[in-house]
N, CA, C, O and CB atoms as a CASP TS submission, in Angstrom:
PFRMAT TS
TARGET T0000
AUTHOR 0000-0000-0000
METHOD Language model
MODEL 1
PARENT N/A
ATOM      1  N   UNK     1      -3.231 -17.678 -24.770  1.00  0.00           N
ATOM      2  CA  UNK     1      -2.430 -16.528 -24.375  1.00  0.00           C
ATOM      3  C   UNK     1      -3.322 -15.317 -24.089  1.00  0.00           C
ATOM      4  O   UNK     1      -3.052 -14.701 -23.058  1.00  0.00           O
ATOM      5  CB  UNK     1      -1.406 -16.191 -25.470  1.00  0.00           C
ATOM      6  N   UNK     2      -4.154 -14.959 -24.698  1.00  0.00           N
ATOM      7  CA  UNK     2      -5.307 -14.147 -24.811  1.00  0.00           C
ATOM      8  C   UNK     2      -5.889 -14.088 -23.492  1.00  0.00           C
ATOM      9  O   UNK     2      -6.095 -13.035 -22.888  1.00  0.00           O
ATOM     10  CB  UNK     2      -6.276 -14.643 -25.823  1.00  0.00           C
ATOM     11  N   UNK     3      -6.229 -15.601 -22.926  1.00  0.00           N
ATOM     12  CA  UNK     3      -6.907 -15.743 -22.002  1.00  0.00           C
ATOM     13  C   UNK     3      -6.113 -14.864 -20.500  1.00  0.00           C
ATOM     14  O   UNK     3      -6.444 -14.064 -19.625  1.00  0.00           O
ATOM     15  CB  UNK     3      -7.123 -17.319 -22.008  1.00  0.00           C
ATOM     16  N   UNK     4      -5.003 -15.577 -20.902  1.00  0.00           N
ATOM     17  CA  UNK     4      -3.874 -15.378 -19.919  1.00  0.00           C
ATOM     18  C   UNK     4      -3.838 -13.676 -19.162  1.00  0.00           C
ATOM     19  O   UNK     4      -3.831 -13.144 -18.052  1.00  0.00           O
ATOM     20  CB  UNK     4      -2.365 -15.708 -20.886  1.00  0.00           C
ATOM     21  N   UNK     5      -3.823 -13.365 -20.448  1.00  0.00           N
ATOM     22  CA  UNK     5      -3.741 -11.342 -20.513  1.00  0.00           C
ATOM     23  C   UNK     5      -4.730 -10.872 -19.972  1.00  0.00           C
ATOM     24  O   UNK     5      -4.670  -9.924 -19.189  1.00  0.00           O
ATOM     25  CB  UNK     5      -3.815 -10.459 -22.028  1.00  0.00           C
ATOM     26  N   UNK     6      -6.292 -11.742 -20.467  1.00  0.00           N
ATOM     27  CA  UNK     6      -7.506 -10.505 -19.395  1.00  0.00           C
ATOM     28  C   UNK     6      -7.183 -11.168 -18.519  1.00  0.00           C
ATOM     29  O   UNK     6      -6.593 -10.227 -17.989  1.00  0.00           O
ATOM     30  CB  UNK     6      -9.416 -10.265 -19.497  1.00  0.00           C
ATOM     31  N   UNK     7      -6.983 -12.124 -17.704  1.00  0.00           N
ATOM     32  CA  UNK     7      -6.658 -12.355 -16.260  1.00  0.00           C
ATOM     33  C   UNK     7      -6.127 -11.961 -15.824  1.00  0.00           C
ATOM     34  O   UNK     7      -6.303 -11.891 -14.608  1.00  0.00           O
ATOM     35  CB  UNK     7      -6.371 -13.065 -15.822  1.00  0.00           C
ATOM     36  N   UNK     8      -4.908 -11.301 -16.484  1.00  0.00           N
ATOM     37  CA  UNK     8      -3.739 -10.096 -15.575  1.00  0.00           C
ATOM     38  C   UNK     8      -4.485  -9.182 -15.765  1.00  0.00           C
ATOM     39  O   UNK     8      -4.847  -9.413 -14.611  1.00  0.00           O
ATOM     40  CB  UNK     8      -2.055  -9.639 -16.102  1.00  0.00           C
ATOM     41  N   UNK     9      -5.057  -8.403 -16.054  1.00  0.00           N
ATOM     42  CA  UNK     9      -5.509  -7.554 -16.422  1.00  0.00           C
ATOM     43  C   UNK     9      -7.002  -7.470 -15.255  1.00  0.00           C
ATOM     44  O   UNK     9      -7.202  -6.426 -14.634  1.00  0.00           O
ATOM     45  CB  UNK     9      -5.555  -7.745 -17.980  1.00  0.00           C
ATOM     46  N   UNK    10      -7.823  -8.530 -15.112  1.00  0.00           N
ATOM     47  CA  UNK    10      -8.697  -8.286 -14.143  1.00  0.00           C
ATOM     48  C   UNK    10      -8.187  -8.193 -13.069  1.00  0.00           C
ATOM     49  O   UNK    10      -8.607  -7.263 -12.381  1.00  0.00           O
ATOM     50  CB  UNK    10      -9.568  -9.032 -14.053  1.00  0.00           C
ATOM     51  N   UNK    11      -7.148  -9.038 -12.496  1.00  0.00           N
ATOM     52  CA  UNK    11      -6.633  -9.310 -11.070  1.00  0.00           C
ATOM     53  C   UNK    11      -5.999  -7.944 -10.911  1.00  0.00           C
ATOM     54  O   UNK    11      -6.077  -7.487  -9.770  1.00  0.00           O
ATOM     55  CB  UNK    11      -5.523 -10.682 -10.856  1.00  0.00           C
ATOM     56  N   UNK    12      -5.318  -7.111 -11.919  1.00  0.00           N
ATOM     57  CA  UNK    12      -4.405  -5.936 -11.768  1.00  0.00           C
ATOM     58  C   UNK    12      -5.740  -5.241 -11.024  1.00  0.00           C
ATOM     59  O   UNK    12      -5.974  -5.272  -9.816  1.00  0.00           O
ATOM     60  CB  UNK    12      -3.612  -5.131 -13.368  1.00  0.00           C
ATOM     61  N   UNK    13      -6.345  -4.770 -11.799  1.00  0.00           N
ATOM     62  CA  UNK    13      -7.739  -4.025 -11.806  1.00  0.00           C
ATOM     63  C   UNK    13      -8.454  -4.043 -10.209  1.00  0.00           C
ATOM     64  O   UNK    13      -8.498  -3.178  -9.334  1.00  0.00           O
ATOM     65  CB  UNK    13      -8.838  -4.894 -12.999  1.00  0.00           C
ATOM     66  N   UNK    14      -8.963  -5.398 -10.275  1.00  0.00           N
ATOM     67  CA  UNK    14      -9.359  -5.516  -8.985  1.00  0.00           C
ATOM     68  C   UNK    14      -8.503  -5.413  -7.632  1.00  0.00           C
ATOM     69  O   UNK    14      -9.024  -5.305  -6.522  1.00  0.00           O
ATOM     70  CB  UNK    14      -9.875  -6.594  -9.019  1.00  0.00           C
ATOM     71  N   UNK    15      -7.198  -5.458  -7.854  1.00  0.00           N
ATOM     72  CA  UNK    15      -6.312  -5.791  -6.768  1.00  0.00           C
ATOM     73  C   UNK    15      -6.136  -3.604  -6.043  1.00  0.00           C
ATOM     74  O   UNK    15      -5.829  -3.136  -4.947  1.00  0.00           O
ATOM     75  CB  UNK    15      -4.380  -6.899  -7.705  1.00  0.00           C
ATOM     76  N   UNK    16      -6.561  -2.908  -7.488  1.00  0.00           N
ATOM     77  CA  UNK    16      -6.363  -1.873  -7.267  1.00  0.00           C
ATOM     78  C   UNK    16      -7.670  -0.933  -6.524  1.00  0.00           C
ATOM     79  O   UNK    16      -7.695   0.112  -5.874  1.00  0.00           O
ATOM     80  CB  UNK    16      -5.872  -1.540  -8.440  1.00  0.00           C
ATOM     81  N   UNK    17      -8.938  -2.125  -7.106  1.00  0.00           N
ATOM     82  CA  UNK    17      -9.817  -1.355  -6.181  1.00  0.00           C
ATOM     83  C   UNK    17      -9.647  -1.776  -4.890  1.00  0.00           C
ATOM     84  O   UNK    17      -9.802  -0.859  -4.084  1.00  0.00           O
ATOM     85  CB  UNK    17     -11.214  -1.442  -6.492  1.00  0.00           C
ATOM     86  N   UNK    18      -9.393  -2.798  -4.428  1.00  0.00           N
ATOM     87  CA  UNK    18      -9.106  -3.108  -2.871  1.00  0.00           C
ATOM     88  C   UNK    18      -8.295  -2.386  -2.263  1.00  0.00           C
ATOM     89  O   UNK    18      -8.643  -2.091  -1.120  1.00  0.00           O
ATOM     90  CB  UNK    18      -8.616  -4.309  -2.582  1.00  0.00           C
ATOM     91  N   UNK    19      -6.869  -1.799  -2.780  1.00  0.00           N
ATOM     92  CA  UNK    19      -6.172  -0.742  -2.629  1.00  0.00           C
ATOM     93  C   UNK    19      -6.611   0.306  -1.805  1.00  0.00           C
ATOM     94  O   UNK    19      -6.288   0.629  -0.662  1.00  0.00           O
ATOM     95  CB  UNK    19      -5.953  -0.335  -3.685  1.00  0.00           C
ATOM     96  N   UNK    20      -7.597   0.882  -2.793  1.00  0.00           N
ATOM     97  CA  UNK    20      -8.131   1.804  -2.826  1.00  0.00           C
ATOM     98  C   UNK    20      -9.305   1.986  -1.442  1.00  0.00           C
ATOM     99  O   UNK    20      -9.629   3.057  -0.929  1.00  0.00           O
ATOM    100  CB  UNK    20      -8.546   1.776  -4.168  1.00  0.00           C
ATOM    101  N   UNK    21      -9.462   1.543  -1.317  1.00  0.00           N
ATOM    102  CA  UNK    21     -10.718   0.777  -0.155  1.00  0.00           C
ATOM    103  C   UNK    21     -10.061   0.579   1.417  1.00  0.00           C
ATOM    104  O   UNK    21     -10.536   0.724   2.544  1.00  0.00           O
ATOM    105  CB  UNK    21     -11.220  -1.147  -0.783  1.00  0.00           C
ATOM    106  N   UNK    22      -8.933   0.237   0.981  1.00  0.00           N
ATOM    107  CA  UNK    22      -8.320  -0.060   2.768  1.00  0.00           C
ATOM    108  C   UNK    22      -6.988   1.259   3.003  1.00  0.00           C
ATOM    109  O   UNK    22      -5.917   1.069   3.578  1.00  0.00           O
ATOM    110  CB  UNK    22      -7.277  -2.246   2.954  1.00  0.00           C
ATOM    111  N   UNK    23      -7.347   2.263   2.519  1.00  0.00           N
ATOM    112  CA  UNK    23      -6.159   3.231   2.361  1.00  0.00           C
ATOM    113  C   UNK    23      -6.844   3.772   4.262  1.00  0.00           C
ATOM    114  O   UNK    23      -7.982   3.628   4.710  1.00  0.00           O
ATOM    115  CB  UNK    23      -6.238   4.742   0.483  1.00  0.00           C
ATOM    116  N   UNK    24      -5.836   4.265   4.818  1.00  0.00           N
ATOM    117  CA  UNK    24      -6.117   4.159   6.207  1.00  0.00           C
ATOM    118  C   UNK    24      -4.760   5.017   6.410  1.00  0.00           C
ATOM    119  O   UNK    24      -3.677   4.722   5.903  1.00  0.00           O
ATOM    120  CB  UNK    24      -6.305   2.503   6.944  1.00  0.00           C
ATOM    121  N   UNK    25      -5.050   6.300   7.369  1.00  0.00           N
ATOM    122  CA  UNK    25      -4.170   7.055   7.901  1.00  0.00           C
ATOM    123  C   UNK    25      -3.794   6.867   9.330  1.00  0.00           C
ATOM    124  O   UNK    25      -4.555   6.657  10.275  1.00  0.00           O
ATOM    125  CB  UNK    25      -4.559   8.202   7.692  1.00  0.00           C
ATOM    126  N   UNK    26      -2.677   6.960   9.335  1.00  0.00           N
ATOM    127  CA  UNK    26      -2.115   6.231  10.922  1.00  0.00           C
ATOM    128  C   UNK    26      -1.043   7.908  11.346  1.00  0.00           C
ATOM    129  O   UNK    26      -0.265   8.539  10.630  1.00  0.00           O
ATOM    130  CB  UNK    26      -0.644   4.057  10.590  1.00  0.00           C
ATOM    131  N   UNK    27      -1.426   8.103  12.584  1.00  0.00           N
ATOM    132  CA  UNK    27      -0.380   9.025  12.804  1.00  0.00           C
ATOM    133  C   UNK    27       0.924   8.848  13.234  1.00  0.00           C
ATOM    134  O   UNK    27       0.726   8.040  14.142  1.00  0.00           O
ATOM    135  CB  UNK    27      -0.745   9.740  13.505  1.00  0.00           C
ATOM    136  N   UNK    28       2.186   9.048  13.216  1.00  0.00           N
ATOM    137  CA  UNK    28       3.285   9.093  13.242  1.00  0.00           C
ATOM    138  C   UNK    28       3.820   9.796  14.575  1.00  0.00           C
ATOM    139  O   UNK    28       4.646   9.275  15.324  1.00  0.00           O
ATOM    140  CB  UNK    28       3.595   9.584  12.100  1.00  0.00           C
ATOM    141  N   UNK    29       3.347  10.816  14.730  1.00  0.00           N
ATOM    142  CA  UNK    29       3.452  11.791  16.180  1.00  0.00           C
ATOM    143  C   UNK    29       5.025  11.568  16.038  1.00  0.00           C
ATOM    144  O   UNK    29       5.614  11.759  14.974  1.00  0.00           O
ATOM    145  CB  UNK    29       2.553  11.128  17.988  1.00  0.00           C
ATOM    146  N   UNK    30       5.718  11.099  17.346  1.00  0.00           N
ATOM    147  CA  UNK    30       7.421  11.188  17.219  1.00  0.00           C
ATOM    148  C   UNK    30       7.984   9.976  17.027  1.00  0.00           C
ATOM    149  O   UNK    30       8.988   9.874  17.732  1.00  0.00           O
ATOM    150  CB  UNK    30       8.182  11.744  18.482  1.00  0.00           C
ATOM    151  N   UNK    31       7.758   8.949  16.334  1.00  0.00           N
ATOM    152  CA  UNK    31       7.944   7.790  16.057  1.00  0.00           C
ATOM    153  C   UNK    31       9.389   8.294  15.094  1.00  0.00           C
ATOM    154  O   UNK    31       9.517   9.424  14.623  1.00  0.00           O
ATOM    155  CB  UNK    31       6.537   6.988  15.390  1.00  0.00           C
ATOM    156  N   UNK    32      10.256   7.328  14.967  1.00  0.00           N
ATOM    157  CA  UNK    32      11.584   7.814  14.016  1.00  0.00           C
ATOM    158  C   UNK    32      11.054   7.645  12.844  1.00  0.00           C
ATOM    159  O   UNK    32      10.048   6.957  12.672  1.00  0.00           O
ATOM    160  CB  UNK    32      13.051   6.982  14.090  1.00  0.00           C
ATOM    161  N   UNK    33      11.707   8.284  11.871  1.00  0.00           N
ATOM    162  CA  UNK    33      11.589   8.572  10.652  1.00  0.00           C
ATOM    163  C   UNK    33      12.749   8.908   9.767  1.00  0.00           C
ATOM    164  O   UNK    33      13.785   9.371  10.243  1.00  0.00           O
ATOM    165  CB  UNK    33      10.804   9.438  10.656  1.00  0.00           C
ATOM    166  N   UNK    34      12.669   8.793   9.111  1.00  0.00           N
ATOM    167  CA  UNK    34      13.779   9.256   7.780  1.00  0.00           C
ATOM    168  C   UNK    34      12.969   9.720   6.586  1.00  0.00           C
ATOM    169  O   UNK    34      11.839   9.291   6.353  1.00  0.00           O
ATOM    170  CB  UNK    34      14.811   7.867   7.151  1.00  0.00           C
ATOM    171  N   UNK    35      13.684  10.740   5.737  1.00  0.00           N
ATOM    172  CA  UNK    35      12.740  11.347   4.477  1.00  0.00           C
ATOM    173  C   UNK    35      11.987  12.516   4.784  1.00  0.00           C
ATOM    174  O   UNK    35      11.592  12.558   5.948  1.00  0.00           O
ATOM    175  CB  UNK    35      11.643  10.337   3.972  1.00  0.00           C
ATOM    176  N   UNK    36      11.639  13.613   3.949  1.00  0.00           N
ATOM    177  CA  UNK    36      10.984  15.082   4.471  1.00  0.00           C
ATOM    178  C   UNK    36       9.451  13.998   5.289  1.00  0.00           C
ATOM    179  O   UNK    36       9.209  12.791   5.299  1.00  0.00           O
ATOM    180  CB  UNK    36      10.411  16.656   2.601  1.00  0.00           C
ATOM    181  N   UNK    37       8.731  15.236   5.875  1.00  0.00           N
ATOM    182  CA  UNK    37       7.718  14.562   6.929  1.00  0.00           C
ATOM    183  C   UNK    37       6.149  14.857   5.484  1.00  0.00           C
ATOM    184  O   UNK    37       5.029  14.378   5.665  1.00  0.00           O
ATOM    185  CB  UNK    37       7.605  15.837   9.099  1.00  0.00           C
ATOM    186  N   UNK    38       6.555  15.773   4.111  1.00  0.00           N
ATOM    187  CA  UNK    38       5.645  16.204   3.073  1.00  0.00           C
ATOM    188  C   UNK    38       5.636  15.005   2.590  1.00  0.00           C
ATOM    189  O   UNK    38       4.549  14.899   2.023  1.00  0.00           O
ATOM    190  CB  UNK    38       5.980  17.348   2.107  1.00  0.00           C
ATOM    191  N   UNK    39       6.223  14.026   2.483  1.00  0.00           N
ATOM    192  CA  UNK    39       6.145  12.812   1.423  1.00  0.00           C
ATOM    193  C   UNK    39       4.997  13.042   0.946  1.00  0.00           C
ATOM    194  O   UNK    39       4.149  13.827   1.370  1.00  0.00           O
ATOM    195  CB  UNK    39       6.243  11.310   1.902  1.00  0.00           C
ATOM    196  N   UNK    40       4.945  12.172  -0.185  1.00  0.00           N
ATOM    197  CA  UNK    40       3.390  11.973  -0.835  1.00  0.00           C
ATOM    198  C   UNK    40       2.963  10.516  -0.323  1.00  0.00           C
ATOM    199  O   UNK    40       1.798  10.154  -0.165  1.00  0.00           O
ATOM    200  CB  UNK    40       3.348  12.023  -2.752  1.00  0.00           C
ATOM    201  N   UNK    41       4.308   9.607  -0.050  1.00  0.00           N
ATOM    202  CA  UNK    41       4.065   7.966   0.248  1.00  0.00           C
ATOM    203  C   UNK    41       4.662   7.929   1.664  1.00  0.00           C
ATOM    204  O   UNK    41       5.781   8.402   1.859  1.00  0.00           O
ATOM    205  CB  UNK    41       4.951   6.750  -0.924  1.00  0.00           C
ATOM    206  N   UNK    42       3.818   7.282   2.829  1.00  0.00           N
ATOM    207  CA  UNK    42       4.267   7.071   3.917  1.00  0.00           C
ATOM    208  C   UNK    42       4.235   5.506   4.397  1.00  0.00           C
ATOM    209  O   UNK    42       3.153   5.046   4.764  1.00  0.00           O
ATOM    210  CB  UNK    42       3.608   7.944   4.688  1.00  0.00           C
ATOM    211  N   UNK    43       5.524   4.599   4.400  1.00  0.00           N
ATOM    212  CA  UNK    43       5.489   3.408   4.534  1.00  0.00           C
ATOM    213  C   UNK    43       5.508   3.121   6.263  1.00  0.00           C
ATOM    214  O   UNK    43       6.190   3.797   7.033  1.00  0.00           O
ATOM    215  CB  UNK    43       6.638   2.850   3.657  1.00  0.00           C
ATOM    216  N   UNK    44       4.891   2.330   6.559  1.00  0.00           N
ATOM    217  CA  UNK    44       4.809   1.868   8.295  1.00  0.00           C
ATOM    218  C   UNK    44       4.817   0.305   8.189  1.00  0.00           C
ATOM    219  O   UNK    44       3.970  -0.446   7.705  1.00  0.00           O
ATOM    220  CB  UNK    44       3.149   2.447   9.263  1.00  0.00           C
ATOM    221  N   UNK    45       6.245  -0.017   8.893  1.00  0.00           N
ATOM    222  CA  UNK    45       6.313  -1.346   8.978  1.00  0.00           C
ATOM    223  C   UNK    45       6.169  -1.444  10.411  1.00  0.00           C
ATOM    224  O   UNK    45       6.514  -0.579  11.216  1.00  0.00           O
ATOM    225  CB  UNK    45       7.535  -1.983   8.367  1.00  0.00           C
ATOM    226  N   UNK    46       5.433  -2.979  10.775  1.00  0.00           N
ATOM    227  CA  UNK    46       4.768  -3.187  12.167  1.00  0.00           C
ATOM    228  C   UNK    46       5.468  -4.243  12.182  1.00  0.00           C
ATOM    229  O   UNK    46       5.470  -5.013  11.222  1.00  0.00           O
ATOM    230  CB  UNK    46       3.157  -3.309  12.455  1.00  0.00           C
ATOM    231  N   UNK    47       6.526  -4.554  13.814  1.00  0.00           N
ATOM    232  CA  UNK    47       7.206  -5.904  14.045  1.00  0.00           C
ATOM    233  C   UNK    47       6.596  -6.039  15.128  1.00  0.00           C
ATOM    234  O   UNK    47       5.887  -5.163  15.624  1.00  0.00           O
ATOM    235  CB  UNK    47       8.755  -6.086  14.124  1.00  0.00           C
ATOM    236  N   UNK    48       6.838  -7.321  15.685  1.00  0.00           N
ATOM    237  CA  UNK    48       6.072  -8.151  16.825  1.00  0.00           C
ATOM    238  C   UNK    48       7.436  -8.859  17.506  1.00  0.00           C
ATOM    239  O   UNK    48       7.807  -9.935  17.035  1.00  0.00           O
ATOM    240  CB  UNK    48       4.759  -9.450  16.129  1.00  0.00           C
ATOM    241  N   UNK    49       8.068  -8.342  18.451  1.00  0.00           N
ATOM    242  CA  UNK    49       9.370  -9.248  18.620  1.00  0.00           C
ATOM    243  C   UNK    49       8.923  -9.927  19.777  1.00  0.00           C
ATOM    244  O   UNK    49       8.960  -9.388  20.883  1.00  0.00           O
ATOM    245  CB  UNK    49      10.894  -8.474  18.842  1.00  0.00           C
ATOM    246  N   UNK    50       8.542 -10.967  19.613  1.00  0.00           N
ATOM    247  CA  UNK    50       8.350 -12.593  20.461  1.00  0.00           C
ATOM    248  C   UNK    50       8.869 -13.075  20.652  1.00  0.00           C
ATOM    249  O   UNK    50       8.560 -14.124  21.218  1.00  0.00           O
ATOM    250  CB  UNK    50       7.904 -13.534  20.294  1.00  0.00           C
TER
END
């Protein structure tokens, strides 16, 4: 069980420095939106309709 826990615990860890590493600002310009434009979190979903 022990074992179990530092493994969550490394993967948490590491999963957060990668996070951290690919953080990347995309501009918005007049794209639609919903929510003030101050957010602190800006989500961008990308579709491909094929």
């Amino acid at each position: 069980m022990k074992r179990i826990l530092i493994c969550i615990v490394f993967l948490l860890f590491s999963g957060i420095a990668l996070a951290e590493q690919k953080r990347v600002d995309v501009p918005v310009g007049d794209s639609p939106s919903t929510g003030p434009a101050d957010a602190p979190v800006t989500i961008i979903e990308f579709i491909d309709f094929q």
